[in-house]
RODRENDO-135366 format. One line per 4 residues: number of its first residue (from 1); their letters; for each residue x, y, z of C-alpha. Coordinates in pm, 1 decimal, padded with zeros to 6 digits, m for minus. Layout:
RODRENDO-135366
NUM = a = X/Y/Z; ...
END
This chain:
RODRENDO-135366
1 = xxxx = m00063.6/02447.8/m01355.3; m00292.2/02325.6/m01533.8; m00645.1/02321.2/m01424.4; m00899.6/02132.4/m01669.4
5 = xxxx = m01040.0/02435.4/m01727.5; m01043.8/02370.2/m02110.8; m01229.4/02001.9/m02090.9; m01536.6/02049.8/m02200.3
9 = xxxx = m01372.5/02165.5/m02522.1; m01244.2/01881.0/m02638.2; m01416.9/01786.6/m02930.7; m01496.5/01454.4/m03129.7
13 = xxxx = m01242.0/01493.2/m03319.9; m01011.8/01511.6/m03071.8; m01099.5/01171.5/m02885.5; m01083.1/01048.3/m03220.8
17 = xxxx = m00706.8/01180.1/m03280.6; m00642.0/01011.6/m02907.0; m00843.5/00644.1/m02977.2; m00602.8/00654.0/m03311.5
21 = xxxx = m00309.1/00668.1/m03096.2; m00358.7/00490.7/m02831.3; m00315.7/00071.1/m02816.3; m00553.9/00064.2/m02547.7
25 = xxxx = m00928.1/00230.4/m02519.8; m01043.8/00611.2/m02390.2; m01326.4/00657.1/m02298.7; m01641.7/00940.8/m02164.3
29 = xxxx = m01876.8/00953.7/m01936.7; m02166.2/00807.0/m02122.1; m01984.8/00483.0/m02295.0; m02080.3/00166.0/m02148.4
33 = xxxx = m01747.0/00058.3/m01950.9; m01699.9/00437.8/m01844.3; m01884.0/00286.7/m01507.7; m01633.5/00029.7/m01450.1
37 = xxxx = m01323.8/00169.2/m01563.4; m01363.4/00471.2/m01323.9; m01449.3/00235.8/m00991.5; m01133.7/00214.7/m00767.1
41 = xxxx = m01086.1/m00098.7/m00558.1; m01191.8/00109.9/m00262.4; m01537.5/00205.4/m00339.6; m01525.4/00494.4/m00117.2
45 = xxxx = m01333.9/00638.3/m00414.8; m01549.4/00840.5/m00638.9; m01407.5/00893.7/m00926.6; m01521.9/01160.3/m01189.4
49 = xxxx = m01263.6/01222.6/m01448.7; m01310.8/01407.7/m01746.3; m01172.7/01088.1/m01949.7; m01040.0/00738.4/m01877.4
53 = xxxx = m00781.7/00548.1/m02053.8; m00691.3/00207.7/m02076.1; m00338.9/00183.8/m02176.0; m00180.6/m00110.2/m02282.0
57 = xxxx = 00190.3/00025.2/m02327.7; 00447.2/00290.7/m02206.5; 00383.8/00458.0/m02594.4; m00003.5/00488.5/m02494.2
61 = xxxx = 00144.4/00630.3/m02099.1; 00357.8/00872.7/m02314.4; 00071.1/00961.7/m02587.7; m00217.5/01038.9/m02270.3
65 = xxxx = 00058.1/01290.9/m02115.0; 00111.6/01486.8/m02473.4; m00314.5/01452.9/m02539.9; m00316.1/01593.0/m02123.6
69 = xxxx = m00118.2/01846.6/m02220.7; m00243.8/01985.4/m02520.8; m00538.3/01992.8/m02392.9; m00522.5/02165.9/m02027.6
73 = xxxx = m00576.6/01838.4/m01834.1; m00388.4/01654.2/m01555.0; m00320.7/01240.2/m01525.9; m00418.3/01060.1/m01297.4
77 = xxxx = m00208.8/00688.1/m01306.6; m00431.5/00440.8/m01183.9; m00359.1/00036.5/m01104.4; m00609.7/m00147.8/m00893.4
81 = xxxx = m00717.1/00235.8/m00703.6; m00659.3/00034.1/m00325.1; m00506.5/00373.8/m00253.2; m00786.3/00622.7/m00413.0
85 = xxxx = m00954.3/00789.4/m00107.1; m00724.1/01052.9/m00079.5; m00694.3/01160.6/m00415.5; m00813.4/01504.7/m00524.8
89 = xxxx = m01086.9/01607.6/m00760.1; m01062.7/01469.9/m01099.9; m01306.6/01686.1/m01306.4; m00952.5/01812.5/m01478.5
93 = xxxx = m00821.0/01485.6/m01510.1; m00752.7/01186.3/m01714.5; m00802.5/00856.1/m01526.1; m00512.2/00662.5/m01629.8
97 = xxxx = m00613.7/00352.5/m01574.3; m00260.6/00088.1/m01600.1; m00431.8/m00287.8/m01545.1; m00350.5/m00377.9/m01859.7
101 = xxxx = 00010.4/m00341.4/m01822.8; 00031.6/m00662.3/m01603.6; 00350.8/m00837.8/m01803.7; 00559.4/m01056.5/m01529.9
105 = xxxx = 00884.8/m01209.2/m01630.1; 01129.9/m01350.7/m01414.3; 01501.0/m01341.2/m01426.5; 01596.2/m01635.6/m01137.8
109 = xxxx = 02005.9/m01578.4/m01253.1; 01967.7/m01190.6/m01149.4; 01703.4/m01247.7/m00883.0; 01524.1/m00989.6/m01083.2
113 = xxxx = 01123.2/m00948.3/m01151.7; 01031.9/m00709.8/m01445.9; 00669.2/m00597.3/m01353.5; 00419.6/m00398.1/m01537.0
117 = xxxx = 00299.6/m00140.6/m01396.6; m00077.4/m00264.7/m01358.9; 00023.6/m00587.6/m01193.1; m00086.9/m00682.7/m00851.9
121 = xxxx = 00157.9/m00844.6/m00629.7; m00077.0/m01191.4/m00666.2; 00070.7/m01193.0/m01028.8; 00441.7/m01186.7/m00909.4
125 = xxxx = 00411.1/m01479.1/m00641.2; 00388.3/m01763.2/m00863.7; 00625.8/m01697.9/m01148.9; 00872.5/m01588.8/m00851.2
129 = xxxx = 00831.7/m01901.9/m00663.8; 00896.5/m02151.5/m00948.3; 01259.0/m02040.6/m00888.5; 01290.0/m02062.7/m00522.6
133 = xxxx = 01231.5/m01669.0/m00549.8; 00990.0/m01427.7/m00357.1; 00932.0/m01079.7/m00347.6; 00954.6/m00818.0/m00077.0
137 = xxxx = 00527.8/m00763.3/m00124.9; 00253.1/m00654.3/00149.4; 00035.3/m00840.6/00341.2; m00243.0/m00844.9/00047.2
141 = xxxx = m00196.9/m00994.5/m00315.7; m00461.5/m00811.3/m00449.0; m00249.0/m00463.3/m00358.7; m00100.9/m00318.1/m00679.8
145 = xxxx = 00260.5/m00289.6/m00726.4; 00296.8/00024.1/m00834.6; 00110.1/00227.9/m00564.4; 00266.1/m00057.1/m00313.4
149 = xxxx = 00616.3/00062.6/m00440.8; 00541.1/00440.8/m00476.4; 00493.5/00488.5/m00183.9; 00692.9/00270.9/00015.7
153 = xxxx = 00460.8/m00060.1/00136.7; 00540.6/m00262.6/00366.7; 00512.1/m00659.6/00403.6; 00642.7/m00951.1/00565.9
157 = xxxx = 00977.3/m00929.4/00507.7; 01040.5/m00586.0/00594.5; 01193.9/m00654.0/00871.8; 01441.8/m00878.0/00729.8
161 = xxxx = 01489.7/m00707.7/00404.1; 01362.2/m00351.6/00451.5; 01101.4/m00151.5/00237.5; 01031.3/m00269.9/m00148.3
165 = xxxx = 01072.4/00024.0/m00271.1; 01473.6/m00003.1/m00195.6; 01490.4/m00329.0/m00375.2; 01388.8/m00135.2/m00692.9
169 = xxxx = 01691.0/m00200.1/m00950.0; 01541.0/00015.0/m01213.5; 01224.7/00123.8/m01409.3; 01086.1/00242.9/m01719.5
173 = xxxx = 00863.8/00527.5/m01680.7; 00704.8/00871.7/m01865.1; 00757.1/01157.2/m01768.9; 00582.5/01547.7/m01802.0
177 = xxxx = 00734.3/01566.0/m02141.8; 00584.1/01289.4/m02245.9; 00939.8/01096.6/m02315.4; 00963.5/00725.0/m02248.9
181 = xxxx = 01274.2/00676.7/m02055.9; 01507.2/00424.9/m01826.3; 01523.9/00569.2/m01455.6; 01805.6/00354.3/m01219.5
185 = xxxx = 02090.6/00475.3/m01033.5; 02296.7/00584.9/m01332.0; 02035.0/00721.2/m01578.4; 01878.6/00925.3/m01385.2
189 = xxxx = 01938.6/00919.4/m00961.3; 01742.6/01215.9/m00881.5; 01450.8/01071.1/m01011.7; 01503.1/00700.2/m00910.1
193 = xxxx = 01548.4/00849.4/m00548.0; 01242.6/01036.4/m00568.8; 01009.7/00707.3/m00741.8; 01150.1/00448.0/m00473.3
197 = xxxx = 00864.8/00595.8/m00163.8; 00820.2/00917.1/m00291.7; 00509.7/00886.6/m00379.2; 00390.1/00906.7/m00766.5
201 = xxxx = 00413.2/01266.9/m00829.2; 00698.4/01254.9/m01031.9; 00655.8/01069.2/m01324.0; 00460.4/00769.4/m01455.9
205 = xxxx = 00611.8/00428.8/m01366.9; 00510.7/00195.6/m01635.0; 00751.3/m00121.1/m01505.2; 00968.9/m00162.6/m01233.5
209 = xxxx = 01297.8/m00428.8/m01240.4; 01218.5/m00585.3/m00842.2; 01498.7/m00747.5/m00652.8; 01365.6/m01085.3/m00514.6
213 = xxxx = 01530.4/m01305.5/m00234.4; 01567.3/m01656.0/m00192.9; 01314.5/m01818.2/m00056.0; 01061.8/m02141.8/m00091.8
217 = xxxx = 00851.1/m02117.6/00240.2; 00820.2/m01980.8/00544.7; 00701.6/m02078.1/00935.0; 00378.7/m01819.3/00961.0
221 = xxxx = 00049.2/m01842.0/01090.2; m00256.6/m01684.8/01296.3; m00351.5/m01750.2/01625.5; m00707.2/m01607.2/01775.2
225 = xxxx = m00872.6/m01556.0/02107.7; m01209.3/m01394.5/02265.1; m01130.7/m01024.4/02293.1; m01224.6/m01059.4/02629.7
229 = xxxx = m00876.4/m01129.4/02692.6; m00735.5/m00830.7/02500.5; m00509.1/m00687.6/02722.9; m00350.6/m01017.0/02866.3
233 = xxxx = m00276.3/m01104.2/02513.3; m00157.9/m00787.8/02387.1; 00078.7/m00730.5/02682.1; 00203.7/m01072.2/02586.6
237 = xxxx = 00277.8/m00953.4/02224.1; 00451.3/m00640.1/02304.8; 00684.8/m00825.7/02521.4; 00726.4/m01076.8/02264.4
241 = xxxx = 00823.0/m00907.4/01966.3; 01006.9/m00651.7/02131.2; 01326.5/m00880.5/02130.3; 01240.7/m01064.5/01818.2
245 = xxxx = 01484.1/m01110.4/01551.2; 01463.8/m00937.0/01238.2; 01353.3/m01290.5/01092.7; 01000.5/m01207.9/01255.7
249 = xxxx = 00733.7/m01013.5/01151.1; 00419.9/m01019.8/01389.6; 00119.7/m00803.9/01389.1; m00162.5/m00796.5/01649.3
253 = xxxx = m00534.2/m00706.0/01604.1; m00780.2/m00623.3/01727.8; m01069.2/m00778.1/01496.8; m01402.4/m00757.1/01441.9
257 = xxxx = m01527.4/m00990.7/01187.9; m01885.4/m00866.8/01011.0; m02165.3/m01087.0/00975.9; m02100.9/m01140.8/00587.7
261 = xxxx = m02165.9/m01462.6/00403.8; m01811.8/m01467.9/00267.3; m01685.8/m01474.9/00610.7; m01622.5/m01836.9/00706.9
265 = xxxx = m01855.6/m01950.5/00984.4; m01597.6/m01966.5/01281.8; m01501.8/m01627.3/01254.1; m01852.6/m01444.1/01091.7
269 = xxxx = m01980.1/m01188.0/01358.0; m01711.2/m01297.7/01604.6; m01462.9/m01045.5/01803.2; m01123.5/m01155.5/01838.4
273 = xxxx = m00778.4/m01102.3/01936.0; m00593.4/m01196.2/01690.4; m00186.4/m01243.6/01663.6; m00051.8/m01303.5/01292.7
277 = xxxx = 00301.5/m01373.1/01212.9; 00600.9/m01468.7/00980.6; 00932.6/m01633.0/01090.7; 01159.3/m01659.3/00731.5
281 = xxxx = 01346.7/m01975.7/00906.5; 01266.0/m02380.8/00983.7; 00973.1/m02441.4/01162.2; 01170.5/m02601.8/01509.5
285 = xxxx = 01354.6/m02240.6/01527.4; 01028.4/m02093.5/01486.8; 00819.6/m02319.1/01742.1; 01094.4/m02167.6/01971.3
289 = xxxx = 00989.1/m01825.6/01921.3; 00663.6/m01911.6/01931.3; 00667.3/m02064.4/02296.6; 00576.4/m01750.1/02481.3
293 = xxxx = 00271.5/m01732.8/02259.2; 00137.5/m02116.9/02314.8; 00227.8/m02037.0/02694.9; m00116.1/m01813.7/02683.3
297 = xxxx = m00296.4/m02145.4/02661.9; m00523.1/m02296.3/02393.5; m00670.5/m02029.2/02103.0; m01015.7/m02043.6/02020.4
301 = xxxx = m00883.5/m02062.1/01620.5; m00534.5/m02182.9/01514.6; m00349.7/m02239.1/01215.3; 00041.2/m02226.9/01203.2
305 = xxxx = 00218.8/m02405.5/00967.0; 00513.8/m02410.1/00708.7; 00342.5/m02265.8/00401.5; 00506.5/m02208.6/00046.7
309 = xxxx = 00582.9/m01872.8/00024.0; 00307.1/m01763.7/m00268.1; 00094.2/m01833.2/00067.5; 00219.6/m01510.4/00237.2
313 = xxxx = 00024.8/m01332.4/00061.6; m00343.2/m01422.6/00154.3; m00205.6/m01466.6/00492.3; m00349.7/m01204.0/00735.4
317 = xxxx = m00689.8/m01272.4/00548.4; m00777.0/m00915.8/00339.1; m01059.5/m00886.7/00123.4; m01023.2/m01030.1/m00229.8
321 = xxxx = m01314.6/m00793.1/m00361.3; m01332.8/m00467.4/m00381.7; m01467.4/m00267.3/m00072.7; m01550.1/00061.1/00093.8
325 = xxxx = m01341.3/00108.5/00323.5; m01193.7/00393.5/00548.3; m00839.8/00394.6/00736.4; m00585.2/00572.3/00890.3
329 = xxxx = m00241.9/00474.0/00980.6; 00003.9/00587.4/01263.6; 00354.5/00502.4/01345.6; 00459.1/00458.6/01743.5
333 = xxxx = 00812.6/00556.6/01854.1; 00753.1/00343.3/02152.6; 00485.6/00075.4/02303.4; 00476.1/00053.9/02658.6
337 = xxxx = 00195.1/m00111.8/02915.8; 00024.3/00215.3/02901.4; 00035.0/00252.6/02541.9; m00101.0/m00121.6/02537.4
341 = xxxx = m00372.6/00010.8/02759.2; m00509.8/00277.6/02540.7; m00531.4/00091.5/02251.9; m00733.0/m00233.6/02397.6
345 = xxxx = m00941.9/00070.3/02572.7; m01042.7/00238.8/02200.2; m01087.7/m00123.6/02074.9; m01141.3/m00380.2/02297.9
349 = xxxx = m01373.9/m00590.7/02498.1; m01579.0/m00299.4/02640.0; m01596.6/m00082.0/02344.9; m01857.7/m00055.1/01982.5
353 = xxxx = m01635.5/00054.7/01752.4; m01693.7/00123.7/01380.3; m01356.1/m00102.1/01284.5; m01335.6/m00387.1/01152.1
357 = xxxx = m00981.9/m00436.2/01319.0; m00712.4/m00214.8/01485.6; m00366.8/m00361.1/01414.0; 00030.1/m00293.2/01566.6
361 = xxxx = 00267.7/m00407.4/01352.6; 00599.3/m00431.6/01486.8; 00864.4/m00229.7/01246.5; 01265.2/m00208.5/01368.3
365 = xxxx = 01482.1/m00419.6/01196.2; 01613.2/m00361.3/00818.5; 01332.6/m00087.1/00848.2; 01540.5/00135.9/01041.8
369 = xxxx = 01877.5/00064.1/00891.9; 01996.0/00393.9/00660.5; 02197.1/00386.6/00349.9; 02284.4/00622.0/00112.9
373 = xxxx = 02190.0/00403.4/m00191.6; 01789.5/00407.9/m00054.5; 01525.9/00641.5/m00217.9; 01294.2/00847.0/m00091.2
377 = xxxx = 01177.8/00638.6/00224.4; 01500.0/00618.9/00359.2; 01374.9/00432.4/00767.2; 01052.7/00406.4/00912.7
381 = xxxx = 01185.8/00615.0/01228.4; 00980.6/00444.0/01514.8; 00917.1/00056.8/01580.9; 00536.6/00007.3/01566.8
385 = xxxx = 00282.4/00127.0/01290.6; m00099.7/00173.4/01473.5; m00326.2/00098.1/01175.1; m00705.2/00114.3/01186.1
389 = xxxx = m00988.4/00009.5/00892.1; m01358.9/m00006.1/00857.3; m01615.6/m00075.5/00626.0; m01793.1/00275.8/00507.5
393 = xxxx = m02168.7/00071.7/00437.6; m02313.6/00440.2/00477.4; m02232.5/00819.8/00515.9; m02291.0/00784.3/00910.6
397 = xxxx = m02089.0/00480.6/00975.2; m01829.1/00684.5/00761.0; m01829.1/00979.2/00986.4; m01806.2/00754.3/01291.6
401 = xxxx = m01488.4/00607.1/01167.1; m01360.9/00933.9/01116.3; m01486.9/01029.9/01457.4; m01302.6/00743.0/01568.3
405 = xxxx = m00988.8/00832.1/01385.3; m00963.2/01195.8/01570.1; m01027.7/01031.9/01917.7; m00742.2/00740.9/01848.2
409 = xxxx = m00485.8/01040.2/01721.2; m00572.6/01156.5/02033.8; m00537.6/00872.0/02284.4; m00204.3/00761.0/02145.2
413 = xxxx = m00079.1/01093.6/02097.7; 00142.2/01035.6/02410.1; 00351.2/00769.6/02176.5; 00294.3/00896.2/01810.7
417 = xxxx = 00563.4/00996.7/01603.4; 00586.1/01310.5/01425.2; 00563.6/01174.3/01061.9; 00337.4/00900.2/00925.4
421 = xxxx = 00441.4/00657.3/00658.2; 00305.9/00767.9/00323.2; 00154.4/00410.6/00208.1; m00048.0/00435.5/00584.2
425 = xxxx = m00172.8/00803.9/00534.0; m00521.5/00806.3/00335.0; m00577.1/01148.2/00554.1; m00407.0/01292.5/00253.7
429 = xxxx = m00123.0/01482.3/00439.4; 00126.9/01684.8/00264.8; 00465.2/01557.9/00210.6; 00609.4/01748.6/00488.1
433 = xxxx = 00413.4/01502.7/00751.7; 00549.1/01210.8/00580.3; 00916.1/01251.1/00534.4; 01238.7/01465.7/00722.6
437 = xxxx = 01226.9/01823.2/00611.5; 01534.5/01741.1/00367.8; 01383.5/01478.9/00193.9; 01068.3/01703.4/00198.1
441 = xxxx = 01178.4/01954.5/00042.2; 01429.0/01786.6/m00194.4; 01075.6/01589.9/m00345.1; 00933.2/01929.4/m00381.9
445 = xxxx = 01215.6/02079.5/m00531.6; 01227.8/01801.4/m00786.6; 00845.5/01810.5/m00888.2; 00896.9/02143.9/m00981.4
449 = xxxx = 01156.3/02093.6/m01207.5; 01049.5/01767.2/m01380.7; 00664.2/01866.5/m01390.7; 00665.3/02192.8/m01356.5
453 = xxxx = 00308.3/02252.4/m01486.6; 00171.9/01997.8/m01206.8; 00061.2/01761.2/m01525.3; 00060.1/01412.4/m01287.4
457 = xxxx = m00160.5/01377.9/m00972.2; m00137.3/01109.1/m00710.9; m00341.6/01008.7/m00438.0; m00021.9/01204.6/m00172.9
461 = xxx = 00184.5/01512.0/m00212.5; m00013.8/01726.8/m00504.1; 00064.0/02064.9/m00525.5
END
């Protein structure tokens, strides 16, 4: 495998022989962008590779994995880094750094986005919606396709239309070799299986051919309470979605908005109880749904609307700017009024906790439909996802969060499933306590054979 161990060889000569192949830029420590081109959107991240590349095209992809090779380093394939904590050490590494790649073109006849493989999902919406179209994306546009569809995101549609990564028609992507090459169902189907939630291990996705759905807006919106009531209003919820059709996606948090300028003033240094939701119908179906919700009596904030569907994505209010930020993710077979009581007693009213929110989200639907034509991520296998974040501003507060982490694995153990979802797990778990044993082993199997000298890291599953 290789190791790095022959980095600090690599002489002038050879950067030079790299720059002269390349499209885009590499870089060392020491040049004036190295700074910026090694910061990950998660500033938690640090980054320390032995080089950094800017590549502009699959040929510059393919030309970093034959300069890796020859010269005893790994790659390390890099969008917007949302997803960096967990990665390794990458002292042996090149940064592959993909935001240049961020080509978006539309086929509305097809229903088909081509998307390079630096693009965020924010670059999709528009072009998509000028045709009635939308994409299956997550709850944040500033989320990166490719590490979104690597390891099987989820967003608002899910329910409805299951995991993006399934909606993958086909992709262009380099692999170990260094060979430029067409992965779909007939080209290649081991691989295509393994890229659609496998994680990035495998080879380097430099565009992927998106299915999009019809779709020009959408009946979604937030409603937010003290978190003094926290437990009326998350009983509610659970009982709510738990019969909802597959047409609704609804998460509930519990918030805690810092005292930040950029916060608006309604909501800066506030706790809240917060319900957030998407119905893909007309708004007098979805005021129907709704009813159980406005029977809890007037929220302290309100907004629910029909919005165009770009909208969907700034909708449950993530940071636009990069941040430190810690999290951990775990899915829930079941959610019963003792579940619900754990979780408002690690987050709610009477607690100081270093989050700034604790979310459900309710899964089921398309998410736990199997077919035979899906990759990787096959079902979620359980309904609700438990997902907690908060904002590393020091080592300590760092280590509380992770204190925090161990004493909600433990709390909720009673209803945690035995797998996590890999786009949820920044504890950097192995493959085996993300996916069946099968599919497990079958993703092993195949990373030995088509990288076989462990050439490509990502931020899950290295061996």
């Amino acid at each position: 495998m290789a190791d790095g161990s022959n980095s600090a060889a690599i002489t002038d000569d050879d950067l030079d022989g790299l720059r002269g192949a390349l499209e885009g830029d590499a870089l060392v420590s020491g040049d004036s962008a190295w700074d910026a081109g090694r910061q990950a959107w998660n500033l938690i991240a640090e980054q320390d590779p032995a080089l950094i590349v800017h590549a502009e095209s699959a040929a510059d992809v393919a030309a970093t994995m034959t300069f890796a090779r020859d010269h005893d380093l790994r790659v390390a394939p890099q969008s917007t880094g949302h997803g960096a904590a967990p990665m390794p050490d990458l002292g042996g590494a090149i940064l592959l750094r993909t935001s240049r790649m961020a080509s978006v073109s539309i086929d509305p006849g097809a229903q088909v986005a081509t998307i390079g493989a630096g693009a965020k999902w924010a670059d999709v919406l528009g072009p998509a919606a000028e045709h009635g179209l939308a994409a299956l994306h997550g709850s944040s546009g500033t989320v990166g396709v490719a590490g979104y569809t690597l390891s099987g995101g989820l967003g608002w549609l899910a329910r409805s239309r299951g995991f993006a990564c399934n909606s993958v028609r086909g992709m262009e992507a380099v692999t170990a070799d260094g060979e430029i090459r067409r992965v779909d169902a007939d080209t290649d189907p081991d691989l295509f299986w393994a890229l659609r939630g496998g994680g990035g291990t495998h080879a380097v996705v430099t565009s992927f051919d998106h299915g999009l759905v019809e779709m020009r807006e959408a009946f979604a919106g937030s409603l937010m309470w003290p978190i003094e009531r926290a437990r009326e209003i998350s009983q509610a919820w659970r009982e709510w979605v738990a019969g909802a059709p597959d047409e609704l996606s609804a998460t509930l948090k519990l918030v805690r908005f810092p005292p930040f300028p950029q916060v608006p003033d309604p909501l800066r240094g506030r706790a809240l109880v917060a319900i957030t939701f998407v119905y893909a119908g007309d708004a007098a179906e979805g005021e129907d749904l709704l009813a159980p919700i406005r029977a809890l009596g007037e929220p302290y904030l309100e907004h629910v609307d029909t919005v165009p569907a770009p909208a969907l994505g700034s909708l449950a209010g993530d940071p636009e700017d990069p941040v430190p930020g810690g999290g951990a993710g775990y899915l829930l077979e079941t959610l019963d009024e003792d579940a619900i009581d754990a979780y408002v007693e690690i987050a709610g009213p009477d607690t100081d906790v270093p989050l700034i929110q604790l979310e459900l989200r309710r899964l089921g639907g398309a998410l736990d439909r199997s077919d035979p034509a899906h990759g990787a991520l096959d079902i979620a296998g359980a309904d609700y996802l438990l997902y907690g974040v908060g904002a590393v501003m020091s080592p300590e507060v760092g280590e509380a969060i992770k204190a925090l982490f161990s004493r909600i694995e433990e709390r909720m153990a009673p209803w945690t499933a035995d797998h996590a979802l890999l786009a949820f797990a920044e504890q950097r778990p192995d493959l085996s306590s993300c996916f069946p044993a099968a599919t497990a082993e079958r993703l092993e199997r195949l990373k030995s054979e088509r990288d076989p000298d462990g050439l490509i890291l990502a931020n899950h599953g290295d061996g």
